[in-house]
N, C-alpha and C positions, 0 to 999 in steps of 0.2 A: 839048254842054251847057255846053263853058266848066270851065274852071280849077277856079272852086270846087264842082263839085256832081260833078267826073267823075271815074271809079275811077283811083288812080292805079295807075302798074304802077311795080313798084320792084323790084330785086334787090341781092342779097347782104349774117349777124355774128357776132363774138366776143364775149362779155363782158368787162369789166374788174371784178376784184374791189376794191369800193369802198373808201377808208379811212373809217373810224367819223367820226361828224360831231363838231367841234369842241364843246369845253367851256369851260371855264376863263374868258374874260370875260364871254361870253355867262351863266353862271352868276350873276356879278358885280349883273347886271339887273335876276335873276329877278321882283326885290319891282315893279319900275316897269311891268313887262307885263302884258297885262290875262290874254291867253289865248282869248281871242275869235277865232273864225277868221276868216280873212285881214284880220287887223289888225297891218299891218307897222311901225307906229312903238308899237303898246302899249297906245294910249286909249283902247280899251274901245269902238272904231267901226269898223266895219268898212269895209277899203278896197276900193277895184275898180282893177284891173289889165286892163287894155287891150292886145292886140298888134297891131302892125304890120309883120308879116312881108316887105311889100313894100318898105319905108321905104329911099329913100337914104339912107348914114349916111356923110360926106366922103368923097364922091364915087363912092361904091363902091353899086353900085343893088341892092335886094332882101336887102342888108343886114341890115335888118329891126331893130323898137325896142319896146314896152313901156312905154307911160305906165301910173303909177299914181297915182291920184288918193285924198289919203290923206280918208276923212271925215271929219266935222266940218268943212269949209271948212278941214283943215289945209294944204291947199296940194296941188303937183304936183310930181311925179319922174318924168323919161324917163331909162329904165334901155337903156343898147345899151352892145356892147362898143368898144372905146375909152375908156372911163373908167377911171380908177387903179382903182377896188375891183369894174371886169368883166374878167375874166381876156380878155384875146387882143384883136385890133385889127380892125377891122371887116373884112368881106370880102366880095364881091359873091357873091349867091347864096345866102347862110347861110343866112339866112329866119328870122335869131332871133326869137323869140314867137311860130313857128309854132304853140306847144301849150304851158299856161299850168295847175299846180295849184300850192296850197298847205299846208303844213303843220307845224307848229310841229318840227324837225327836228334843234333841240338841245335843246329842254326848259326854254327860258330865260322862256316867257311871252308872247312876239312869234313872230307868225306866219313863214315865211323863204316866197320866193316863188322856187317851182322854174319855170326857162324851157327850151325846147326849140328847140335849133339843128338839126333832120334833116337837112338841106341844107349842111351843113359840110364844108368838104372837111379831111381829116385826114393828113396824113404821104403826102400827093398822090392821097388816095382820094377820089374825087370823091361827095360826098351820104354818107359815112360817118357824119354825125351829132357832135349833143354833148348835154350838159346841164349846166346852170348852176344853183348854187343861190347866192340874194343872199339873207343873212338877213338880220331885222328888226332892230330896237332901239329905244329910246326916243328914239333920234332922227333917225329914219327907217331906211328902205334905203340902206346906202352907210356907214352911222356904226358898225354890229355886227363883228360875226367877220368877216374876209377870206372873200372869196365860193369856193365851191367849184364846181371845172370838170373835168366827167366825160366821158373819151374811153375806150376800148378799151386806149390803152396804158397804162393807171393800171397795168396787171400786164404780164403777157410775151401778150397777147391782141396780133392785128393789128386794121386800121380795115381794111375793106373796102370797092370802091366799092357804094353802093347800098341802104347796110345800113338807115340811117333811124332812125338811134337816135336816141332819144326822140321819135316820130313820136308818140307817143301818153303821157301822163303822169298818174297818180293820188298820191295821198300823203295822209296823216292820222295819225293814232292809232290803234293798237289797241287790241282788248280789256287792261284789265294797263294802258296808257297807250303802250306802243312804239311812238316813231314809227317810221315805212314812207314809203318812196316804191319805186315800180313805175315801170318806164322800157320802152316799146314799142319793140320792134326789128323791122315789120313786113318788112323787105327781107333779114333775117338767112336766108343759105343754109346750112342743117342737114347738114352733107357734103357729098354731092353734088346735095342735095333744093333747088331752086332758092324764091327766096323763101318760103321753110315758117313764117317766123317765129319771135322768139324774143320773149324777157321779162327783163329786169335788176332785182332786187329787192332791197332794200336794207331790212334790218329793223333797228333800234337798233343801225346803223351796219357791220351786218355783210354783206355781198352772196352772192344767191344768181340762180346763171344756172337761167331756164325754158324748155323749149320742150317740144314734144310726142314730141320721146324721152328727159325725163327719167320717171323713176322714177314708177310709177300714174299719168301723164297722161292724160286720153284723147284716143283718138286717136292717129295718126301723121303725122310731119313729112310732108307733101306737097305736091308744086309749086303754087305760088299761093294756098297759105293764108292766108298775113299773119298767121299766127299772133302778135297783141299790137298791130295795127292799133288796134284801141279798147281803153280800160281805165276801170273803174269800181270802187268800193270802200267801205265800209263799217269801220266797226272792227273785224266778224266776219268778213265776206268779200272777196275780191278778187274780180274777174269780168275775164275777160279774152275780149274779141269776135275768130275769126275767119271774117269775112266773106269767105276763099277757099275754104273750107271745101267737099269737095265729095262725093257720096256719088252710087258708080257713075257712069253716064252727067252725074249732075248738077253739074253745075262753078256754082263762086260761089253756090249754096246758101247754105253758110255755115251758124256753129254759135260757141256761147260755151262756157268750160270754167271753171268756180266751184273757189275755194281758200278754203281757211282761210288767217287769218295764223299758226296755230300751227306752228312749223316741226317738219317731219317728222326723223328720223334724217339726214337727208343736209343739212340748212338749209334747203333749202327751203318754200316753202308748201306746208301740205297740200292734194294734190288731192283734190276730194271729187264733182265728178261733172258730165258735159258733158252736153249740151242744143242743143238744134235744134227744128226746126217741127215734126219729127214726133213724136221724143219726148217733145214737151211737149201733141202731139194738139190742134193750133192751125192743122192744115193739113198740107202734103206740102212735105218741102225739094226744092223747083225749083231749076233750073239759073238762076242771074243773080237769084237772091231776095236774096243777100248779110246774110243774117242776121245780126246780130252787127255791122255797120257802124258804128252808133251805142249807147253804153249810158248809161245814168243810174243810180243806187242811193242808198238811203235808210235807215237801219235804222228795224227796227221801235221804237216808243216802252218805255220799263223794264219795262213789267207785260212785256213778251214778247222780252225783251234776249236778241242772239243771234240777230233772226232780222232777215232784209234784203229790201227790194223791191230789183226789177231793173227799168227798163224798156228793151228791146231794138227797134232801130229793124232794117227789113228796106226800104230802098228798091228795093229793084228788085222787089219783088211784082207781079204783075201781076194785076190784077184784071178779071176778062172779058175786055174787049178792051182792055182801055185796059192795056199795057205800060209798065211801070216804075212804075207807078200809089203803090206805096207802101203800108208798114203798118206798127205796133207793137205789140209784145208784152207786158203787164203780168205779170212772176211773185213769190211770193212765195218766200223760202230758208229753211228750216229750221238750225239750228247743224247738223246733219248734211250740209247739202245735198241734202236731200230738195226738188223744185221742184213746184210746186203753182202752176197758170194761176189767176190773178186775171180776166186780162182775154185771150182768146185774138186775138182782131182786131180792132183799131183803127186806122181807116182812113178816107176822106173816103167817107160816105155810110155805114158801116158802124161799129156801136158805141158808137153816138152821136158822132158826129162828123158834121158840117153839110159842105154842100158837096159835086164830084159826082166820082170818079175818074177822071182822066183820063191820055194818054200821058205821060211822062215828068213827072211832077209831084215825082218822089223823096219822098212824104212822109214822115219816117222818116231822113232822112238824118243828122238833129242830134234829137237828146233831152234835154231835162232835166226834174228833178224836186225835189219840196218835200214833203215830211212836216209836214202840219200839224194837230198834235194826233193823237189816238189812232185817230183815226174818218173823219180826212179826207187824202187825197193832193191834190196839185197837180202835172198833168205838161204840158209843155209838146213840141210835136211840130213843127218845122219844115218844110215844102214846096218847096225852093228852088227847084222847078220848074215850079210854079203860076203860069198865066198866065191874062187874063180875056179878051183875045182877039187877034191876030197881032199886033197895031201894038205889045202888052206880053208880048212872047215871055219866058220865065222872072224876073216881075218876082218870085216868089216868096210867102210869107206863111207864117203860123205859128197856132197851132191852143194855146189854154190850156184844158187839161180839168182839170174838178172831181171825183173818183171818191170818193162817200161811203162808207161803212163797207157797204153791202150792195152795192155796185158800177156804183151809178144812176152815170152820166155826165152831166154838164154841157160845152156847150162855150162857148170865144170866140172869133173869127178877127178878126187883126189882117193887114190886107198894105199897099201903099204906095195915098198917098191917105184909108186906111179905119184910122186910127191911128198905124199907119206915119207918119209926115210927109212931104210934098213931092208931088211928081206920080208914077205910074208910066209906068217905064220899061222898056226890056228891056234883059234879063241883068241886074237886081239883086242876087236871088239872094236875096233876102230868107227869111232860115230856116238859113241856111248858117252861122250864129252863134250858139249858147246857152248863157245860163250861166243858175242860179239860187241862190239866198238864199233864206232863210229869211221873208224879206219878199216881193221880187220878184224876175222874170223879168227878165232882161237881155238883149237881140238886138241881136248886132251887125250890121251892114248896111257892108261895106265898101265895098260899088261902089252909094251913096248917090246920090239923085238931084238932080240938076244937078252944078254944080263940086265938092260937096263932096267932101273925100279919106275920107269914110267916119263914121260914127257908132254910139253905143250909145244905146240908147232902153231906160227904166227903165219897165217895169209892173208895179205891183202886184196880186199872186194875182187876187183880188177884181175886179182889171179886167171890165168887158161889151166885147161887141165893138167896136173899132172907136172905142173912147176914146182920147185923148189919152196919152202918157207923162205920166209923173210927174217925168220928171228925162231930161236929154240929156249927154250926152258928146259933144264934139264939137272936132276941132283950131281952134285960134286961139280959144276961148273958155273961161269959166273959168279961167284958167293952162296950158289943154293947148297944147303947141304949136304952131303952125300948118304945114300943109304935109302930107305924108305921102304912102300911097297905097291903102294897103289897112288904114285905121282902124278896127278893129272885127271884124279877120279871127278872133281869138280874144280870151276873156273869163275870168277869175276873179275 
């Protein structure tokens, strides 16, 4: 199925215990920033940050770069390394922007935007990873605090090949106001337990290493977990996806395990309780369901602070006959971590969801969501593998559901052609991208159809099927760069 929609297989991490994130000018700021999330220059607009993991960057291919395009028509910043204020010189294979959150991370008022290197080679460890953190400022990315660059040897930890750190990245505030960032380590081998997964958590600047043999986790470190593969988070919980997850004969299953950011006696987040298809009584964990592959999270609004939606993406479900068919999970979380099914199967044909399942569709692969108001959800579910017939073998499409306060379902479907722009094609992969806002859905489309090197397409909640975007991203327009190769491969 192609590069972006296939499991990847990874192996072998250490943690590095992080240093506390800078103060002192960034403080200086504080009155000029707005506070608004991912507003990296301060003015009260929110920007969008674009990766291009594939990007040559002088001469070195797959390199990989990060347009951000700041709103209000303030202009454009391509962020790669090579520049004075991005730590380390380009290198082929990096894949920097592979995976893209943000989160205000010194407290000055400006957003800082965390990027994910998985693909780095470190002290000759080939794919050992990194993480980048460029903070914001009133005038722009690149003008704040010296940008901060997280490897394994930050302490006496080695880089391993294979390990994949920061394959997966969340970050925000806490309840109390702490910022947090969570860094996935899905290739990280637990002893002798090969890819088991781990987790790098960084709370008001103090680091704590996760995997599933620390302390109350559930579960146990086991070959092919990917334990921190996907990561998801709220101010109350962290949610961390392992889609290797496997139980008896059933391999890639798959399961998520929920934390508090209250740290427990040891630093760590508290664990508070793991989840899968059966415990959640939404089905039976099959072998290749990969539960946990894609997350989303939302908190609940003030009357009921404390408590967080989840939506869990399972592509590999198979439904009847149609294999790989695809589904998603709607749960709600209690401050305890108590989970409670909202929505037990959402799926093409089932749920209220339009459309018919079919063999490898992945529906379910990419998830996002929007809290809007007390009474209404917005979740969006991408298909990357949705095809209308051979001549457009996985041009992909995406699915915008409306879930009211008693759980009626509305849906919309966008794919290429039918809102999407341009013609379909095969292997687009259309769904293999999502991010959301408060306003709208953002899908990127890296392998765009015709010459383009790739695109984001802006819709608004409220969209009906098969409308128009509201807004494009696109290289060589607007002030984005022209060129690239995979535009739109990740989004915040």
């Amino acid at each position: 199925m192609g590069e972006w929609i296939a499991w990847l297989a990874v192996a072998g991490f250490v943690v590095a215990a992080l240093v506390a994130w800078g103060t002192g000018r960034a403080h200086a700021a504080a009155a000029a920033c707005s506070g608004v999330d991912a507003d990296y220059n301060g003015d009260g607009v929110r920007d969008t940050a674009i990766g291009d993991p594939d990007a040559t960057v002088n001469g070195k291919s797959l390199a990989g770069t990060v347009t951000v395009a700041y709103g209000g028509a303030a202009g454009v910043v391509q962020v790669r390394q090579g520049l004075a204020w991005v730590p380390g010189d380009p290198e082929a294979g990096t894949r920097f922007g592979f995976s893209l959150t943000s989160g205000d991370l010194n407290a000055d008022g400006c957003a800082d935007l965390v990027v994910g290197a998985p693909y780095r080679d470190v002290n000759g460890a080939a794919d050992a990873g990194a993480v980048y953190v460029i903070y914001g400022a009133p005038g722009g990315l690149g003008t704040g605090p010296a940008s901060t660059f997280y490897v394994q040897e930050r302490t006496s930890a080695t880089s391993e090949p294979g390990d994949l750190f920061g394959y997966s990245l969340s970050a925000g505030k806490a309840t109390g106001n702490t910022p947090y960032v969570a860094m996935g380590i899905p290739g990280e081998d637990v002893g002798t337990v090969r890819d088991a997964g781990a987790m790098a958590y960084v709370h008001g600047g103090v680091a704590a290493w996760v995997d599933q043999e620390s302390s109350n986790v559930p579960g146990l470190s086991e070959p092919d977990d990917r334990f921190g593969a996907s990561l998801a988070s709220t101010p109350t919980h962290l949610i961390v996806g392992v889609p290797g997850e496997g139980f008896g004969t059933e391999a890639f299953a798959g399961g998520i395990v929920i934390f508090s950011h209250t740290l427990d006696a040891t630093g760590r987040p508290t664990p508070l309780t793991g989840a899968d298809q059966t415990s959640t009584n939404v089905g039976s964990a099959e072998a290749g369901d990969r539960f946990g592959t894609a997350l989303a999270a939302a908190p609940l609004p003030a009357s009921l602070a404390g408590e967080s939606y989840v939506l869990v993406g399972s592509p590999g479900e198979d439904l009847g006959t149609a294999v790989d068919a695809g589904s998603a999970s709607l749960y709600r979380i209690k401050g305890d971590g108590t989970v409670t099914t909202v929505i037990g199967a959402l799926a093409q044909g089932v749920g209220g969801a339009g459309n018919t399942p079919e063999t490898g569709d992945f529906f379910g692969q990419t998830v996002a969501m929007s809290l809007q108001g007390p009474l209404t959800l917005r979740l969006a579910v991408g298909v990357p593998g949705e095809e209308s017939s051979e001549e457009h073998l996985d041009k992909g499409g995406i699915h915008i559901f409306t879930v009211r306060g008693d759980s009626t379902v509305t849906d919309a479907w966008f794919d290429p052609g039918y809102g999407i722009p341009g013609v379909p094609e095969q292997q687009m992969f259309v769904g293999a991208s999502l991010a959301a806002t408060p306003q709208a859905l953002l899908v990127g489309v890296a392998k765009a159809s015709g010459s383009a090197s790739g695109a984001v397409y802006v819709f608004g909640w409220d969209s009906q099927s098969g409308t128009a975007p509201t807004q494009t991203f696109t290289p060589g327009e607007g002030g984005i760069p022209a060129g690239g190769a995979a535009f739109g491969a990740s989004i915040r």
